[in-house]
N, CA, C and O atoms as a CHARMM CRD file, in Angstrom:
* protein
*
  308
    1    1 UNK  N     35.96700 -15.94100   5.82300 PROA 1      0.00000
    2    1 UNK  CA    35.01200 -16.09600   6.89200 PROA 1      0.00000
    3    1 UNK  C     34.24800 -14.79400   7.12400 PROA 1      0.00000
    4    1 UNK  O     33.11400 -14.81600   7.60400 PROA 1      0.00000
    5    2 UNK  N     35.00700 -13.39500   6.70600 PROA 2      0.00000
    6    2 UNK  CA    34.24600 -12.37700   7.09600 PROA 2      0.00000
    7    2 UNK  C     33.14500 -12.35700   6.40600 PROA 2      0.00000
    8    2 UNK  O     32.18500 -12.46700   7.16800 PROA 2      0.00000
    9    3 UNK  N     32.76300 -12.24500   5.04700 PROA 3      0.00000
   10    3 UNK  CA    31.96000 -12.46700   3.82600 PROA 3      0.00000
   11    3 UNK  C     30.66700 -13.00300   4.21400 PROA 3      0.00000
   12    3 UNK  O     29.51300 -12.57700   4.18900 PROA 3      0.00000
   13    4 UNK  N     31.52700 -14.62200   4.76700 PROA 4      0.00000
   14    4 UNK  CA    30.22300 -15.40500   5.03600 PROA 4      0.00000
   15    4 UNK  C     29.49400 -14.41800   6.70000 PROA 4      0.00000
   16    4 UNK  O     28.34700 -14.03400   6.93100 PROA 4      0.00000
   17    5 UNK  N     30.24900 -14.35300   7.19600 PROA 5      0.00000
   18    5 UNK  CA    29.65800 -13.58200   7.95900 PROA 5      0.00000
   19    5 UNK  C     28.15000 -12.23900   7.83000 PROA 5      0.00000
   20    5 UNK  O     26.95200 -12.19900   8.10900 PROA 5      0.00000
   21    6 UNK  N     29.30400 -11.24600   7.17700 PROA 6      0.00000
   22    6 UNK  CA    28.58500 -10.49400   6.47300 PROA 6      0.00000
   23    6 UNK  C     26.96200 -10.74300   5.84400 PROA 6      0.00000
   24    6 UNK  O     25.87900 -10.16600   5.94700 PROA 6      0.00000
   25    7 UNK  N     27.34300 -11.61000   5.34100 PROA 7      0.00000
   26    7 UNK  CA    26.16500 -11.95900   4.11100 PROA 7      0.00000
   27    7 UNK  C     25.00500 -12.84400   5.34600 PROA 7      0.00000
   28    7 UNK  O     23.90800 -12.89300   4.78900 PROA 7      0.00000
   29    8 UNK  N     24.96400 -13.17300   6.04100 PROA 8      0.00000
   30    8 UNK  CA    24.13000 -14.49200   7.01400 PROA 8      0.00000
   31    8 UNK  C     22.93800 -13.15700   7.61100 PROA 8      0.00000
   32    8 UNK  O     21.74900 -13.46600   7.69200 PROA 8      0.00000
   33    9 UNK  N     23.36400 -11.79300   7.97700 PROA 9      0.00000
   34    9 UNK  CA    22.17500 -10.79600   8.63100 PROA 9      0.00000
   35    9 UNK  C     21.19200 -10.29300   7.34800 PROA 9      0.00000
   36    9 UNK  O     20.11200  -9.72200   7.50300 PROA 9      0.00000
   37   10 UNK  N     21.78300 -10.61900   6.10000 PROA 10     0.00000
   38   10 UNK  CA    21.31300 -10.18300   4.97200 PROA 10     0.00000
   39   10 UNK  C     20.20600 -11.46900   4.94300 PROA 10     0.00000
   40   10 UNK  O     19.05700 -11.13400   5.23100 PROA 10     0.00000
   41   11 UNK  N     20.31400 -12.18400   4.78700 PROA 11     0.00000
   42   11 UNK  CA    19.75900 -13.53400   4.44700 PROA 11     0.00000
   43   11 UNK  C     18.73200 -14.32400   5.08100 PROA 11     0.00000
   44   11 UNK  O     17.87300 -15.02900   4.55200 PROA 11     0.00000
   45   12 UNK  N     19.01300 -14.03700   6.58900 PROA 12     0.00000
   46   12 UNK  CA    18.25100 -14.35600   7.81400 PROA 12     0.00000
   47   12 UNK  C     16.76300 -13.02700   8.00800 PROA 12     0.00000
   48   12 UNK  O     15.64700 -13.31200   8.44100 PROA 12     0.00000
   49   13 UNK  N     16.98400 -12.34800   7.78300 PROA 13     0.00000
   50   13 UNK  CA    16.38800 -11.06800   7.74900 PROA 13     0.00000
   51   13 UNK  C     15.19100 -10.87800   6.73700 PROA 13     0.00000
   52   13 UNK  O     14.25000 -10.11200   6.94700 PROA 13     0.00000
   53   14 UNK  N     15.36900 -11.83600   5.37600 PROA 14     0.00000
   54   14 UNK  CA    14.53200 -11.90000   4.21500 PROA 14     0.00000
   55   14 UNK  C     13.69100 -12.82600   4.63000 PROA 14     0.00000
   56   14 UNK  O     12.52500 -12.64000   4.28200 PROA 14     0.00000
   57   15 UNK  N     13.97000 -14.03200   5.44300 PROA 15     0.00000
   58   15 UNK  CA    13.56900 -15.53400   5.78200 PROA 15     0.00000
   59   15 UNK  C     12.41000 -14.97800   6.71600 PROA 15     0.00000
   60   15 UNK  O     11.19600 -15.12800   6.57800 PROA 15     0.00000
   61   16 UNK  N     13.33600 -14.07300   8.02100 PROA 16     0.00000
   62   16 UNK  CA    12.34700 -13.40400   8.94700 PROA 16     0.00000
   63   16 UNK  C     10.99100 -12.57800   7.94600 PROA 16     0.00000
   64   16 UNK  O      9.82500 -12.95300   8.07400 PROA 16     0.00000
   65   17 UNK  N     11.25400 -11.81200   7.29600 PROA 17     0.00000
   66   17 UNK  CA    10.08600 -11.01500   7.16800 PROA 17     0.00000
   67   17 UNK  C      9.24100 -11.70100   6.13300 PROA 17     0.00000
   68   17 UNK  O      8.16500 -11.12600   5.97100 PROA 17     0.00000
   69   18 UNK  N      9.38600 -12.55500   5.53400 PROA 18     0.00000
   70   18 UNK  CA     8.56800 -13.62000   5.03400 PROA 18     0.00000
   71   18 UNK  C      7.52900 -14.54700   6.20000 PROA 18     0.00000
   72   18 UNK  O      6.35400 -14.91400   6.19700 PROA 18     0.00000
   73   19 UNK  N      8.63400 -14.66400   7.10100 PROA 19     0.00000
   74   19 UNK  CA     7.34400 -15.97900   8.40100 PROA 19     0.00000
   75   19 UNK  C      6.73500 -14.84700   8.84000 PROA 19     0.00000
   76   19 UNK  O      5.52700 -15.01500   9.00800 PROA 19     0.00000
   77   20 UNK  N      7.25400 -13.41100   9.16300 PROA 20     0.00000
   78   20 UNK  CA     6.33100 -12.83200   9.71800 PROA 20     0.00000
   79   20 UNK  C      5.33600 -12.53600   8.88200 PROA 20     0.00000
   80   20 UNK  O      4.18000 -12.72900   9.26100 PROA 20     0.00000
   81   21 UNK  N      5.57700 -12.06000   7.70800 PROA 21     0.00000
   82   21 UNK  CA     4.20600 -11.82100   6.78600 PROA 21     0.00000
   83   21 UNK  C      3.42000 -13.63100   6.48400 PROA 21     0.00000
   84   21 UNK  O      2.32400 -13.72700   5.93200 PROA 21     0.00000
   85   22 UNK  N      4.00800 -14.56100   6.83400 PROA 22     0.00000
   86   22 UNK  CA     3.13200 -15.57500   6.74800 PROA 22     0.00000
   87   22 UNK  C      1.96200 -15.98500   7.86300 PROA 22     0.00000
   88   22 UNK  O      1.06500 -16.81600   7.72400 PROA 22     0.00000
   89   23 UNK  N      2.24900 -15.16200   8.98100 PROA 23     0.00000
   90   23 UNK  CA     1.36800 -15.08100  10.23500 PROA 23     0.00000
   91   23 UNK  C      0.76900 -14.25700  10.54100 PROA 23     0.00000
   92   23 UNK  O      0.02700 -14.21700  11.52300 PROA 23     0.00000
   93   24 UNK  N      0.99300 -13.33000   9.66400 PROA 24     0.00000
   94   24 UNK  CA    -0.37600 -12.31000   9.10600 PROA 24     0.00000
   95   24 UNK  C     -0.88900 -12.44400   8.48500 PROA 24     0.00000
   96   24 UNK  O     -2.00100 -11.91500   8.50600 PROA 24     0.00000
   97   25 UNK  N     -0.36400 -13.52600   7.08400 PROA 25     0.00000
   98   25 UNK  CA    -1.67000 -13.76700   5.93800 PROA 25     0.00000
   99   25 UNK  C     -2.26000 -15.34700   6.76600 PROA 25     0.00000
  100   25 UNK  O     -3.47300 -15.51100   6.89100 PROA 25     0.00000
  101   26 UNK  N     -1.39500 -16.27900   7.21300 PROA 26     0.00000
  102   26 UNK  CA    -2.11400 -17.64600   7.57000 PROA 26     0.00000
  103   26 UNK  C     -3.11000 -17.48500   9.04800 PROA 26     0.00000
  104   26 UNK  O     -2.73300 -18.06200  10.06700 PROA 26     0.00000
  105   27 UNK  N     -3.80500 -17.03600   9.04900 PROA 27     0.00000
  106   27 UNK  CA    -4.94900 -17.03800  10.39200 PROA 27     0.00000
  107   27 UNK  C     -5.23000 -18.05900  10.66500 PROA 27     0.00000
  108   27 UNK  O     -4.77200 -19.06800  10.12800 PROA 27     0.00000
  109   28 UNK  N     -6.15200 -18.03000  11.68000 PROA 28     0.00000
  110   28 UNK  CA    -7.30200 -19.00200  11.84000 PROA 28     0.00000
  111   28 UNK  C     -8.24500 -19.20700  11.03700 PROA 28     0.00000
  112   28 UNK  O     -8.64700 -20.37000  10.98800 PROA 28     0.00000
  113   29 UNK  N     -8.90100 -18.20700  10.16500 PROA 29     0.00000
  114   29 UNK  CA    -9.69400 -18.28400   8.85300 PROA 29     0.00000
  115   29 UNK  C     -9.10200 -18.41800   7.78900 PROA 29     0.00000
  116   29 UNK  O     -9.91100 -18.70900   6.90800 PROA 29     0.00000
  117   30 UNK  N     -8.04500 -18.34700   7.41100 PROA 30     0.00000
  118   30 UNK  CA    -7.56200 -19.04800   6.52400 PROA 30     0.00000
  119   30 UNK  C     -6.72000 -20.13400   6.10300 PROA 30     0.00000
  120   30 UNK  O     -6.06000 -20.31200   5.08000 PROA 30     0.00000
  121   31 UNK  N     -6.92100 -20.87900   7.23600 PROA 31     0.00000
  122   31 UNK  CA    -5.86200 -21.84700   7.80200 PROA 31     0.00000
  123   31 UNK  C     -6.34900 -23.37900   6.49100 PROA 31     0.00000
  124   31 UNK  O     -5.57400 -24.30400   6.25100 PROA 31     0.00000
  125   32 UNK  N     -7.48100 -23.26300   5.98800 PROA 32     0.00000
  126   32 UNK  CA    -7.68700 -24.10100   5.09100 PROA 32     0.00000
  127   32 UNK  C     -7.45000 -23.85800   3.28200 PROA 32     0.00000
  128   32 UNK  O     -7.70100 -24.60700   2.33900 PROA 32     0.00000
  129   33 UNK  N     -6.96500 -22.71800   3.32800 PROA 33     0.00000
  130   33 UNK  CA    -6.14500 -22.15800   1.92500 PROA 33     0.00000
  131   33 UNK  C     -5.29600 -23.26000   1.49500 PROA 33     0.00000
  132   33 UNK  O     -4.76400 -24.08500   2.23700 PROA 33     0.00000
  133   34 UNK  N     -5.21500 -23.19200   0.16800 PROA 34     0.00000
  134   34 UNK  CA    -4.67900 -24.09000  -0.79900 PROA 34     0.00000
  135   34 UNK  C     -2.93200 -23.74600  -0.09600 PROA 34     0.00000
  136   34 UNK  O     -2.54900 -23.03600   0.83300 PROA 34     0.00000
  137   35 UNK  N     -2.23300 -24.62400  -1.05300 PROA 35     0.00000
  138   35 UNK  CA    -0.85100 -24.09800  -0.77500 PROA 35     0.00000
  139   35 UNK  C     -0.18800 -22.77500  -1.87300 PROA 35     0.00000
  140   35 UNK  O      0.44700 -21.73900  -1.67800 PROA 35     0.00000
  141   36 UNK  N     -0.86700 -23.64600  -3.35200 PROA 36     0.00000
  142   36 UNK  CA    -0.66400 -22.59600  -4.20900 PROA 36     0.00000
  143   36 UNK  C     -1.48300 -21.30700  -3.97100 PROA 36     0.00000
  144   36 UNK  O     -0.81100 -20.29200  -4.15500 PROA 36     0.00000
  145   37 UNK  N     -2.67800 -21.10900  -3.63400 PROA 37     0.00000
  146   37 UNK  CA    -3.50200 -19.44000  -3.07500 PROA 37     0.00000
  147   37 UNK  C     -2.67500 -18.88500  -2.43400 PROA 37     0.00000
  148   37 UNK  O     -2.50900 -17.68200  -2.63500 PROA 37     0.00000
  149   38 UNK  N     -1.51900 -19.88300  -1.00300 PROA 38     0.00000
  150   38 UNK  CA    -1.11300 -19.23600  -0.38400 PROA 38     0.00000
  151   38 UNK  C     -0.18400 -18.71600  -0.90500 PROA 38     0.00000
  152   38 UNK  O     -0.29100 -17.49000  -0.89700 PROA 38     0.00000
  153   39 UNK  N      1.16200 -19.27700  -1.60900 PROA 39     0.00000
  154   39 UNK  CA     2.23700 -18.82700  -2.22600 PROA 39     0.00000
  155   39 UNK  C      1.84600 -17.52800  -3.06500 PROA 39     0.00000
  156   39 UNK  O      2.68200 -16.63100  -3.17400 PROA 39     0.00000
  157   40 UNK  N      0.59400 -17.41200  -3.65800 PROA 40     0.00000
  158   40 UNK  CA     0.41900 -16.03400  -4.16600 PROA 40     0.00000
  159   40 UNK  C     -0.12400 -15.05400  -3.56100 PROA 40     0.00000
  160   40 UNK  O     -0.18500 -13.86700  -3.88200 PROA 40     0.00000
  161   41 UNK  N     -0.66400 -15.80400  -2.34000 PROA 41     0.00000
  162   41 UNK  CA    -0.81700 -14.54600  -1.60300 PROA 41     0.00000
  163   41 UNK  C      0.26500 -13.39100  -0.92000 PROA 41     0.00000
  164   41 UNK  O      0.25500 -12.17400  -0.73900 PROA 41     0.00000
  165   42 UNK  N      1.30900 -14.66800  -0.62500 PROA 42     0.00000
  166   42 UNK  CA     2.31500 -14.51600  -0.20400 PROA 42     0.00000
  167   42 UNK  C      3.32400 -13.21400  -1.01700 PROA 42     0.00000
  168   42 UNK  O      3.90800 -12.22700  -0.56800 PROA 42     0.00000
  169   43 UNK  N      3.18300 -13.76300  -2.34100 PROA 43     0.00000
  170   43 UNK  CA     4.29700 -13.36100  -3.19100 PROA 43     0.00000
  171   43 UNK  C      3.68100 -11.84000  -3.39700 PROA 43     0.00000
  172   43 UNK  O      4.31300 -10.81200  -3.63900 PROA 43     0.00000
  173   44 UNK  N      2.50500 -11.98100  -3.25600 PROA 44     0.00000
  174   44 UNK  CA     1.40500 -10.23300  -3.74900 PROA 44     0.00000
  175   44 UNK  C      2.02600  -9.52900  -2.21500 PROA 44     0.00000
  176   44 UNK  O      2.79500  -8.56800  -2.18500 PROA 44     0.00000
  177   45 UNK  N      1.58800 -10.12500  -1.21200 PROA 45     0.00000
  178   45 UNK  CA     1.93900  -9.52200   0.45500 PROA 45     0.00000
  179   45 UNK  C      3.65900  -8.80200   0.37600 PROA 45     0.00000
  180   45 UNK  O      3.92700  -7.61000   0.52800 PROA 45     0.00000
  181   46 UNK  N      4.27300  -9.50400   0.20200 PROA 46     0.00000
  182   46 UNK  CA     5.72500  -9.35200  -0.01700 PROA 46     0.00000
  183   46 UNK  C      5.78900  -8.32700  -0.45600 PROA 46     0.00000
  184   46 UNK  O      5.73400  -7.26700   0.16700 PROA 46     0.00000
  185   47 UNK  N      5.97500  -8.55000  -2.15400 PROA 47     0.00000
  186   47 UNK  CA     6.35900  -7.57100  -3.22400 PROA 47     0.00000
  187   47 UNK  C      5.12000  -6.32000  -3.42400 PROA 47     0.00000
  188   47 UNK  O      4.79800  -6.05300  -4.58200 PROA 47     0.00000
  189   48 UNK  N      4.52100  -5.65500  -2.40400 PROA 48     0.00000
  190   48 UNK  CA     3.48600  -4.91700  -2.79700 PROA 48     0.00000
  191   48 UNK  C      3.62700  -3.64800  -3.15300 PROA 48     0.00000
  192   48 UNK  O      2.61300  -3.20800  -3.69500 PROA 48     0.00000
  193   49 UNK  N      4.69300  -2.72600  -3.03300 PROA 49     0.00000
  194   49 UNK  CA     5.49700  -1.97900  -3.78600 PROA 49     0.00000
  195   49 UNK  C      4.93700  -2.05200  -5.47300 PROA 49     0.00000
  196   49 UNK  O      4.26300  -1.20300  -6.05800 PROA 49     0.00000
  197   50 UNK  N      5.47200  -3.38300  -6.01700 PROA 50     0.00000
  198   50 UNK  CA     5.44700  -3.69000  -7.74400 PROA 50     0.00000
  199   50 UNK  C      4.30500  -3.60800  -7.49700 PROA 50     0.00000
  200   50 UNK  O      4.11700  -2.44200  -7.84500 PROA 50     0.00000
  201   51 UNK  N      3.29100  -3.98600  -7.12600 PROA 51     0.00000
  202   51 UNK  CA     1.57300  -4.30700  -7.17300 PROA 51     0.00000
  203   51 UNK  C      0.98800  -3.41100  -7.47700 PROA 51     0.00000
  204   51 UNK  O      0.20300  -3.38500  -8.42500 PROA 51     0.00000
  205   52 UNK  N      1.32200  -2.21900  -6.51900 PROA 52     0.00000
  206   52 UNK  CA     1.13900  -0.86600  -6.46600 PROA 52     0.00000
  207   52 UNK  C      0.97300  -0.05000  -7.41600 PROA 52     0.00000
  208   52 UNK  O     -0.02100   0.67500  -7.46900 PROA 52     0.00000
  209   53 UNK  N      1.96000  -0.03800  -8.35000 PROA 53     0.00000
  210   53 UNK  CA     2.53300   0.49300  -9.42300 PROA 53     0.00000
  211   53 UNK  C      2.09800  -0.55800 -11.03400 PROA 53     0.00000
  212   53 UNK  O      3.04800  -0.90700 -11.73400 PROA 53     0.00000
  213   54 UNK  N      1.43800  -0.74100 -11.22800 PROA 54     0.00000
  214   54 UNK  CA     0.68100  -1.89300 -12.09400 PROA 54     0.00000
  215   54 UNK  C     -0.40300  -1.15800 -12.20400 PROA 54     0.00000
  216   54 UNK  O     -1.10100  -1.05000 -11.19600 PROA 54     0.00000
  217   55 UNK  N     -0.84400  -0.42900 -13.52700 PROA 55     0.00000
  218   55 UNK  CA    -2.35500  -0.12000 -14.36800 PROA 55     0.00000
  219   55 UNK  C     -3.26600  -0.91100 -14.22600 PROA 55     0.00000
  220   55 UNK  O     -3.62300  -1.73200 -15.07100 PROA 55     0.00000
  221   56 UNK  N     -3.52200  -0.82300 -13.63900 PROA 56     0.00000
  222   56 UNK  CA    -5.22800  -1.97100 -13.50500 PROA 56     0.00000
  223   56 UNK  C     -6.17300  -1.74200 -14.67700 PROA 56     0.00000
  224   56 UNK  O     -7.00200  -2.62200 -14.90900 PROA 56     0.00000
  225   57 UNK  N     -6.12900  -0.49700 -15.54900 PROA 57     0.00000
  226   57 UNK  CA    -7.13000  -0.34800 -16.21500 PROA 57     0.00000
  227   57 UNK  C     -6.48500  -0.69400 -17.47200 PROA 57     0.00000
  228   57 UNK  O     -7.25900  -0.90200 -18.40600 PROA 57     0.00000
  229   58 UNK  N     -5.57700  -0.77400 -17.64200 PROA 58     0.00000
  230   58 UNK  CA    -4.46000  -1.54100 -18.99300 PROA 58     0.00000
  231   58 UNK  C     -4.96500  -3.04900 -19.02700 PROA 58     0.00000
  232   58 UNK  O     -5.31300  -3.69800 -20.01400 PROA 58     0.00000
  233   59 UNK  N     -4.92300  -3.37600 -17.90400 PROA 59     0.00000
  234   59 UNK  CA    -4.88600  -4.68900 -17.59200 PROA 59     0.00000
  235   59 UNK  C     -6.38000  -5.08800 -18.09800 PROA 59     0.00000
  236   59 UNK  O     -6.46800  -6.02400 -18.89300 PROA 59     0.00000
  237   60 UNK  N     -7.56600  -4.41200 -17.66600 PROA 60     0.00000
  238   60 UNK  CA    -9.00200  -4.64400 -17.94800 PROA 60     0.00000
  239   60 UNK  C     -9.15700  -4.32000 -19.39500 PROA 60     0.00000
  240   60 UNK  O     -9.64900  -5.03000 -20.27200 PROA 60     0.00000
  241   61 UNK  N     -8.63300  -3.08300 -19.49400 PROA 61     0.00000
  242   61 UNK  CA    -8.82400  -3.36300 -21.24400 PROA 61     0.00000
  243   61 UNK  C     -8.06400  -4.29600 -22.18200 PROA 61     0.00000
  244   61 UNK  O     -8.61800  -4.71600 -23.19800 PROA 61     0.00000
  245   62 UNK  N     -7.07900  -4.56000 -21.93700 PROA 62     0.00000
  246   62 UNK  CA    -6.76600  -5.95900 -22.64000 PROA 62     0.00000
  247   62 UNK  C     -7.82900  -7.11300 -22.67400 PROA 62     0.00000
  248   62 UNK  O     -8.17100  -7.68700 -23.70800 PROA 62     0.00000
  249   63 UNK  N     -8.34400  -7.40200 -21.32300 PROA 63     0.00000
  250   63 UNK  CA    -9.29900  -8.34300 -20.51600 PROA 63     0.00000
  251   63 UNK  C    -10.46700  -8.34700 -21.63400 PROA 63     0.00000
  252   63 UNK  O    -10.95800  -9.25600 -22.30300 PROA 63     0.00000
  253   64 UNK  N    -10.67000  -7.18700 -21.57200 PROA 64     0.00000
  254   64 UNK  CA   -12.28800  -7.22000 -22.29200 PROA 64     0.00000
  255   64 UNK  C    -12.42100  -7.11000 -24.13300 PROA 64     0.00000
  256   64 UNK  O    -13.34700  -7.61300 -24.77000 PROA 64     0.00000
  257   65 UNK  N    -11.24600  -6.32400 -24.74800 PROA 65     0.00000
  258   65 UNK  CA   -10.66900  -6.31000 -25.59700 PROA 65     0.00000
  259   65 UNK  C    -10.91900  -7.86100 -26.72800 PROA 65     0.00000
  260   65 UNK  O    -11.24100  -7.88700 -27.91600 PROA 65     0.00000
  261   66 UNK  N    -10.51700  -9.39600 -25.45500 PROA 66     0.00000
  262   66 UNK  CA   -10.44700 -10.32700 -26.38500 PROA 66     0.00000
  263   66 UNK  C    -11.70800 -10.79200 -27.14400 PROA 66     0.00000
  264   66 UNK  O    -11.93800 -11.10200 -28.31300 PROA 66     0.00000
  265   67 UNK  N    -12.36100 -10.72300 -26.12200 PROA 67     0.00000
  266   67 UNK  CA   -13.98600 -11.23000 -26.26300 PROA 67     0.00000
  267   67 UNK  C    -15.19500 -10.29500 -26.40800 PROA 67     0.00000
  268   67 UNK  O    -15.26200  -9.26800 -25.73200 PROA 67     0.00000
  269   68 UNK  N    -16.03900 -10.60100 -27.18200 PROA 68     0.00000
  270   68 UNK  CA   -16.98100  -9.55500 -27.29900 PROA 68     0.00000
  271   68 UNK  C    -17.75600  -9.97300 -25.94300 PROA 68     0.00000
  272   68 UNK  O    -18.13500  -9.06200 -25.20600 PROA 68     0.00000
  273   69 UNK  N    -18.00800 -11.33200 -25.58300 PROA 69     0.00000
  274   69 UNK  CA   -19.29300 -11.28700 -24.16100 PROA 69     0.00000
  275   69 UNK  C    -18.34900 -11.31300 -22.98200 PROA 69     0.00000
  276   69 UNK  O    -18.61700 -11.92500 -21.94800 PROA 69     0.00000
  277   70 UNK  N    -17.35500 -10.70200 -23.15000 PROA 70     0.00000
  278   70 UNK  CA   -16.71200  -9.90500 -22.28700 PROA 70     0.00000
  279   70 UNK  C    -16.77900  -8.67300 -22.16300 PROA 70     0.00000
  280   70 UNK  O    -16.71100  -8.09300 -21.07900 PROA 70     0.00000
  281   71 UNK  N    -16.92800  -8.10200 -23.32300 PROA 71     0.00000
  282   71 UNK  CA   -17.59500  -6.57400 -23.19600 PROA 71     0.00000
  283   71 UNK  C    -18.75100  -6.47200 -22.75400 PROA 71     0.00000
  284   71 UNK  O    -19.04000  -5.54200 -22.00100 PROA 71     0.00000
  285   72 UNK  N    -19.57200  -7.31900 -23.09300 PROA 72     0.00000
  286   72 UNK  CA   -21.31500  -7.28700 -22.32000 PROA 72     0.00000
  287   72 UNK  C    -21.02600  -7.40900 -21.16500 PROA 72     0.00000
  288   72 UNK  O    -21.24400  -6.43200 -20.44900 PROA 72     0.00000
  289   73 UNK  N    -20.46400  -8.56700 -20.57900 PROA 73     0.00000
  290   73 UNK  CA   -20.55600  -8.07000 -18.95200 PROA 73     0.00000
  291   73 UNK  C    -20.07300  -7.09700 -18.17500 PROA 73     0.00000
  292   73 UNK  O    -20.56700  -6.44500 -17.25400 PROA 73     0.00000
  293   74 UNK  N    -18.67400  -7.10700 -18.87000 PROA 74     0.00000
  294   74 UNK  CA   -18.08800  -5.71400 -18.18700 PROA 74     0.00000
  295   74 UNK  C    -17.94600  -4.32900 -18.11900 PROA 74     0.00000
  296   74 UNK  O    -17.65100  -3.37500 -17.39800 PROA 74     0.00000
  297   75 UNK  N    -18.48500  -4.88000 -19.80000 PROA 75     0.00000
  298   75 UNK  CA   -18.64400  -3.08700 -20.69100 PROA 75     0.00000
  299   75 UNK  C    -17.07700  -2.83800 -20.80900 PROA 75     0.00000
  300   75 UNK  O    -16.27700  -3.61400 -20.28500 PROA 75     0.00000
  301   76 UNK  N    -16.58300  -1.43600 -21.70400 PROA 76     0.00000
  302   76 UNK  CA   -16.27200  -0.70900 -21.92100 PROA 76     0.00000
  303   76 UNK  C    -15.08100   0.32800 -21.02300 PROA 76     0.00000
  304   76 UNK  O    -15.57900   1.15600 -20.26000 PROA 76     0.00000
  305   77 UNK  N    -13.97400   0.28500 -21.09500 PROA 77     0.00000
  306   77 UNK  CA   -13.19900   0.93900 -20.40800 PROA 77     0.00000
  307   77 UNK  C    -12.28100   1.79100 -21.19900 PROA 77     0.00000
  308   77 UNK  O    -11.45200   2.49900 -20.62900 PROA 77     0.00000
């Protein structure tokens, strides 16, 4: 019983800071968001630490890399 104990402030606590970050991303202006937009908005809001830390410019040069009229629009990185 202690365990389960233990473990319930751990658990309740993750649940909490999820609704609260859901009533900061779900407004009144965005109250007509998809469900899936929201879940990723969600999941980006959350985990923004990892987000943080992610090359953006790795990421664009791969991007533009595949396609040549991808390089025309975006050019060169």
């Amino acid at each position: 019983m202690l365990q389960i104990y233990l473990t319930i402030p751990v658990t309740s606590s993750t649940s909490e800071r999820s609704f609260s970050a859901l009533r900061q991303i779900k407004s009144y202006l965005r109250s007509t968001m998809t469900q899936k937009r929201l879940n990723g908005v969600m999941l980006s809001y959350i985990h923004q630490d990892r987000l943080d830390s992610i090359d953006l410019n790795r990421i664009a040069i791969a991007f533009t890399e595949g396609h040549e009229t991808r390089q025309h629009y975006f050019g060169h990185f």
